[in-house]
C-alpha positions in Angstrom: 74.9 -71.9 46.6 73.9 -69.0 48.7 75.1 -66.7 46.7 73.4 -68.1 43.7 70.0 -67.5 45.4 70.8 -64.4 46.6 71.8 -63.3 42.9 68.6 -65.0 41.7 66.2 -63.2 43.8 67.8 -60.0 43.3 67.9 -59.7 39.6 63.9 -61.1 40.2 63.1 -58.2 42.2 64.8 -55.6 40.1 62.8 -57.4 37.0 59.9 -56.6 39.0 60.6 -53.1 39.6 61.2 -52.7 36.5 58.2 -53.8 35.1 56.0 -52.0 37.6 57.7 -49.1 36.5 57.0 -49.3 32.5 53.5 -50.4 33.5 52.8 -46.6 35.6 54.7 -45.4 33.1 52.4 -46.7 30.1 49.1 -45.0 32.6 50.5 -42.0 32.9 51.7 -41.3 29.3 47.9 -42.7 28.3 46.4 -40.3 31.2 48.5 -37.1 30.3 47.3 -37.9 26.3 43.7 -37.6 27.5 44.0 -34.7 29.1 46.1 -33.3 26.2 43.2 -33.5 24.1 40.8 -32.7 26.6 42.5 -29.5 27.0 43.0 -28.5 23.3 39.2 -29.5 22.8 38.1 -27.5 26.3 40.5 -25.4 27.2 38.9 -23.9 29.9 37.8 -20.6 31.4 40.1 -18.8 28.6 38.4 -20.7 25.8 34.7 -19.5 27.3 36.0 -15.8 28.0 37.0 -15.3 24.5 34.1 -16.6 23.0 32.2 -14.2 24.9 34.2 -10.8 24.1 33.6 -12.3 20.1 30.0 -12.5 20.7 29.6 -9.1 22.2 31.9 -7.5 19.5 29.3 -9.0 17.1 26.5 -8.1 18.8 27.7 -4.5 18.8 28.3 -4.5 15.4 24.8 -5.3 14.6 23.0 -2.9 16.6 25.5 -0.4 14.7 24.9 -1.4 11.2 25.0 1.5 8.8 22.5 0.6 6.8 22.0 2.8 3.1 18.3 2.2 1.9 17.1 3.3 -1.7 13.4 3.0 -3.3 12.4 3.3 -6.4 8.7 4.0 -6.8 6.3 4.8 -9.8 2.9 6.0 -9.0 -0.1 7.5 -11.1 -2.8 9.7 -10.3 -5.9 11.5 -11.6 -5.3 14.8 -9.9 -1.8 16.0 -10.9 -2.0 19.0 -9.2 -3.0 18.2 -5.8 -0.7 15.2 -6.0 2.0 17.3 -6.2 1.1 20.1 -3.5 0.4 16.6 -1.2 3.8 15.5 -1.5 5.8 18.5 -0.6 3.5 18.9 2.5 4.2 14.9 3.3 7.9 15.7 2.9 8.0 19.0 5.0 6.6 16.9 7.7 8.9 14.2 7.4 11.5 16.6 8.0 12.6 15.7 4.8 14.1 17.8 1.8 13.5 17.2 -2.3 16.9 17.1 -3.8 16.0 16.8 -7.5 12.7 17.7 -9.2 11.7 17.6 -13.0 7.9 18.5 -14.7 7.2 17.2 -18.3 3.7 17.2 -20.1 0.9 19.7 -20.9 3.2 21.8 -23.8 2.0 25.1 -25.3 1.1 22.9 -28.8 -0.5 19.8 -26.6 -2.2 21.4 -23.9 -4.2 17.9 -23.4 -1.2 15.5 -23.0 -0.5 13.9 -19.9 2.3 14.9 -17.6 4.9 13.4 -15.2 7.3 14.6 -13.1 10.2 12.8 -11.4 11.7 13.9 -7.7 14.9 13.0 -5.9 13.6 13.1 -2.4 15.8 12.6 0.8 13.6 11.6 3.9 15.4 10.4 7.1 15.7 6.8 7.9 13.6 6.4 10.7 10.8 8.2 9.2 10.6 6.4 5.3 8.0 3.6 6.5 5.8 6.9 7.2 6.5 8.8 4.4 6.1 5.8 1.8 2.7 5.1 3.5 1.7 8.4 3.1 2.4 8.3 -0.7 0.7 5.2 -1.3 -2.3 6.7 0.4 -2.2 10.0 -1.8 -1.9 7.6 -5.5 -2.1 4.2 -7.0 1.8 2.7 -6.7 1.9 0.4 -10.1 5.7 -0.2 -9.3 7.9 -0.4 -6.3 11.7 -1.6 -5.5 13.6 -1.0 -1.8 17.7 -1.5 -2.1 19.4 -2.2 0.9 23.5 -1.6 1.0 25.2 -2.6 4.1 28.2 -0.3 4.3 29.0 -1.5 8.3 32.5 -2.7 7.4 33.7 0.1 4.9 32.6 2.3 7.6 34.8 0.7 10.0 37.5 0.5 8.0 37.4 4.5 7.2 36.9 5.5 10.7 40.3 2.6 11.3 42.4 4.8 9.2 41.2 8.1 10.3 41.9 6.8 14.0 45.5 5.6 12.9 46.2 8.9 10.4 45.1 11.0 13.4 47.9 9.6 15.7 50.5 9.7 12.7 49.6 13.8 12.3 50.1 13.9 16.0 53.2 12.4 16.0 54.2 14.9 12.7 53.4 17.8 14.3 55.2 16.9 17.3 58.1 15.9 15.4 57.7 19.4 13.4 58.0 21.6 16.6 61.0 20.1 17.5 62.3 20.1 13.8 66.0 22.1 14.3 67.1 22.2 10.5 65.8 23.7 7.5 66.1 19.7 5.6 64.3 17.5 8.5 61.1 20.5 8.9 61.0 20.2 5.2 60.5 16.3 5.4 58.3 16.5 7.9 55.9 18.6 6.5 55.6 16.6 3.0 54.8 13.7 5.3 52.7 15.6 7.0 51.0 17.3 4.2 50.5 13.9 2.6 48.4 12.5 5.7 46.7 15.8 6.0 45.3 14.7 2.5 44.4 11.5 3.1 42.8 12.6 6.2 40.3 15.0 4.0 39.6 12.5 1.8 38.5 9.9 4.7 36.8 12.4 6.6 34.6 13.7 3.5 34.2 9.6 2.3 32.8 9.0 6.0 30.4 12.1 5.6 29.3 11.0 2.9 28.4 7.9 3.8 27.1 9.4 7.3 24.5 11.5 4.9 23.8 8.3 3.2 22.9 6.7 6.0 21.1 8.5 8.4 18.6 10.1 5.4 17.4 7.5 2.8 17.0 8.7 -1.0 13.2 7.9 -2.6 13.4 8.3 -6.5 9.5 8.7 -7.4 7.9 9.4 -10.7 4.8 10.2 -11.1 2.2 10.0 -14.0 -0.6 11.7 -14.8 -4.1 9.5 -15.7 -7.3 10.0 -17.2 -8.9 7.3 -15.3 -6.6 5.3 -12.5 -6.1 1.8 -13.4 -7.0 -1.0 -10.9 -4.2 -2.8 -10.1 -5.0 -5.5 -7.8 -6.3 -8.5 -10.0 -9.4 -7.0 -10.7 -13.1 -9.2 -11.3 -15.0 -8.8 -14.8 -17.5 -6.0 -13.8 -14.5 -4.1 -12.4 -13.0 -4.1 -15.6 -16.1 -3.5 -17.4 -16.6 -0.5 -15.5 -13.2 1.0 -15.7 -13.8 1.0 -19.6 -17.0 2.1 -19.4 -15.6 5.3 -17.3 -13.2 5.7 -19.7 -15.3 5.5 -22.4 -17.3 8.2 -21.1 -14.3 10.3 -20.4 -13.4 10.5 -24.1 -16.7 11.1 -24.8 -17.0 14.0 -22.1 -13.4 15.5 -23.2 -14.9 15.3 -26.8 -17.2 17.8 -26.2 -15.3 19.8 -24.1 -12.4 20.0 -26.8 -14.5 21.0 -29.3 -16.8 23.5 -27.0 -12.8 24.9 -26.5 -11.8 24.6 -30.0 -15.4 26.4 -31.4 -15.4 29.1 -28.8 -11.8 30.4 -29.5 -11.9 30.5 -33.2 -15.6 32.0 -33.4 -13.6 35.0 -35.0 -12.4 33.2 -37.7 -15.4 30.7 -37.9 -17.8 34.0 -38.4 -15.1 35.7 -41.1 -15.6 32.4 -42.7 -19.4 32.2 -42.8 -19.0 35.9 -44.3 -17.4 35.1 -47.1 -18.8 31.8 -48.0 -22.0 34.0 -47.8 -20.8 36.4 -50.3 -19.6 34.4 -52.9 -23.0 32.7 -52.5 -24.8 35.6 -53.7 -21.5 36.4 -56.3 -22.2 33.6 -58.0 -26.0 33.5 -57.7 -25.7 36.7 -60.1 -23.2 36.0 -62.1 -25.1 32.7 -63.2 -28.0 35.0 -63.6 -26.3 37.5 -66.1 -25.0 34.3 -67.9 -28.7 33.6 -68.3 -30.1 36.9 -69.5 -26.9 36.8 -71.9 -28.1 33.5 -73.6 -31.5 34.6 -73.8 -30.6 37.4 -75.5 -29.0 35.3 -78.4 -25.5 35.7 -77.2 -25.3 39.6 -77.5 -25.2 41.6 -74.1 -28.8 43.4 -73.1 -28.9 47.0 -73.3 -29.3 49.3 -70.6 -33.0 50.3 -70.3 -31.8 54.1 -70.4 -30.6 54.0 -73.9 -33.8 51.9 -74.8 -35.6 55.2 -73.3 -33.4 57.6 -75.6 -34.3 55.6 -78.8 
């Protein structure tokens, strides 16, 4: 009997180490899962580190952007001439250079026409808010357009591969000077030759874009007016008067073409009056004799020194 109780109690208490056992077992599986995911969601001082060499990468690259700007403006003005002598100065101080520059207008046949011209101007970046805001002070703008290309990431990229073709020519040359047989130098160097080309082509693509870049291109076109047109919304009596000036300018340039016109072809105007003058008086006596020659009954009048012989 006693060793029936003793059996008893001891397969009760290794029941009950056993289940204390899967019970700590159960908390600790549960706790070690929490932290599991507390660690794949927080991972700690790493996680925070990493996010922070990102973040200054970035900011890096955006206070490097290479930035290409572009405009495109169309202006118009009513004194060509000092327009144009006003731009070159506004460039020459903007330390600035025209590329391209075309003149059209004002022929030999149509002296009167208007003209235009059209420049291909290169002013550096940080100087084309200045340079724009001296045109627009100088003429009317009736059109204007500013492209911006970023180019940040192509630029990388080139200046990646320059970096890694650089090493590789390095490691060529290296290889070259070492070179012992006629068959391994000549390998070499088409390798070498090869990345030597590709590393002329970067460098001038990266120029290039460096040119780009730190000067901004302005494509302007400028047209010549009569009378500048008002281009922001204008009342009634603004317009009236516009085409009243206008109106008067026609009138004004009338005259003055004529004066022009008259004044350099008085030569021919006087030859002109000359001979409408003289066959005047041509005809004046030949309907005269026509006269006499009917009064006469159709037969031509004697001379009055035969009349004196008869």
């Amino acid at each position: 009997m006693k060793r029936i109780l003793c059996l008893i109690v001891t397969i009760l208490i290794v029941l009950t180490f056993a289940s204390c056992g899967k019970g700590y077992s159960a908390e600790d599986s549960m706790n070690s899962f929490d932290g599991g995911m507390e660690s794949e969601k927080y991972p700690g001082g790493a996680y925070d580190s990493d996010n922070k060499v990102e973040d200054t990468a970035t900011e890096k690259v955006e206070e490097n952007r290479k930035i290409i700007k572009t405009v495109d403006e169309t202006v118009q003005t009513d004194a060509y001439d000092d327009f144009i002598v006003s731009l070159k100065e506004t460039v020459n101080q903007c330390s600035g250079y025209i590329e391209n520059a075309s003149y059209s207008g004002n022929s030999y046949y149509d002296k009167y026409s208007s003209r235009h011209a059209y420049f291909v101007i290169r002013i550096p970046a940080d100087k084309l808010d200045t340079f724009t805001a001296g045109v627009d002070s100088m003429a009317v703008v009736t059109s204007y357009n500013e492209g911006i290309r970023d180019v940040t990431m192509t630029y990388i990229d080139i200046d990646s591969r320059i970096t890694v073709l650089e090493a590789e020519e390095k490691a060529l040359l290296d290889i070259l000077s070492k070179a012992d047989t006629v068959n391994s130098m000549l390998s070499v160097r088409s390798q070498l030759n090869s990345v030597q080309s590709d590393l002329a082509s970067l460098r001038a693509q990266k120029k290039a874009l460096d040119d780009k870049i730190s000067y901004s291109t302005v494509n302007l076109r400028v047209n010549e007016v009569r009378v500048v047109t008002v281009t922001d919304n204008p009342t009634f009596f603004e317009e009236v008067k516009a085409e009243f000036t206008e109106n008067l300018y026609d009138i004004g340039q009338g005259f003055r073409d004529f004066g022009v016109w008259f004044l350099g072809n008085i030569l021919y105007l006087l030859m002109f009056a000359a001979f409408c003058v003289a066959s005047f008086f041509v005809l004046v006596k030949v309907r005269k004799h026509l006269a006499r020659r009917e009064e006469n009954g159709g037969s031509m009048p004697k001379d009055k020194d035969e009349e004196e012989k008869k």
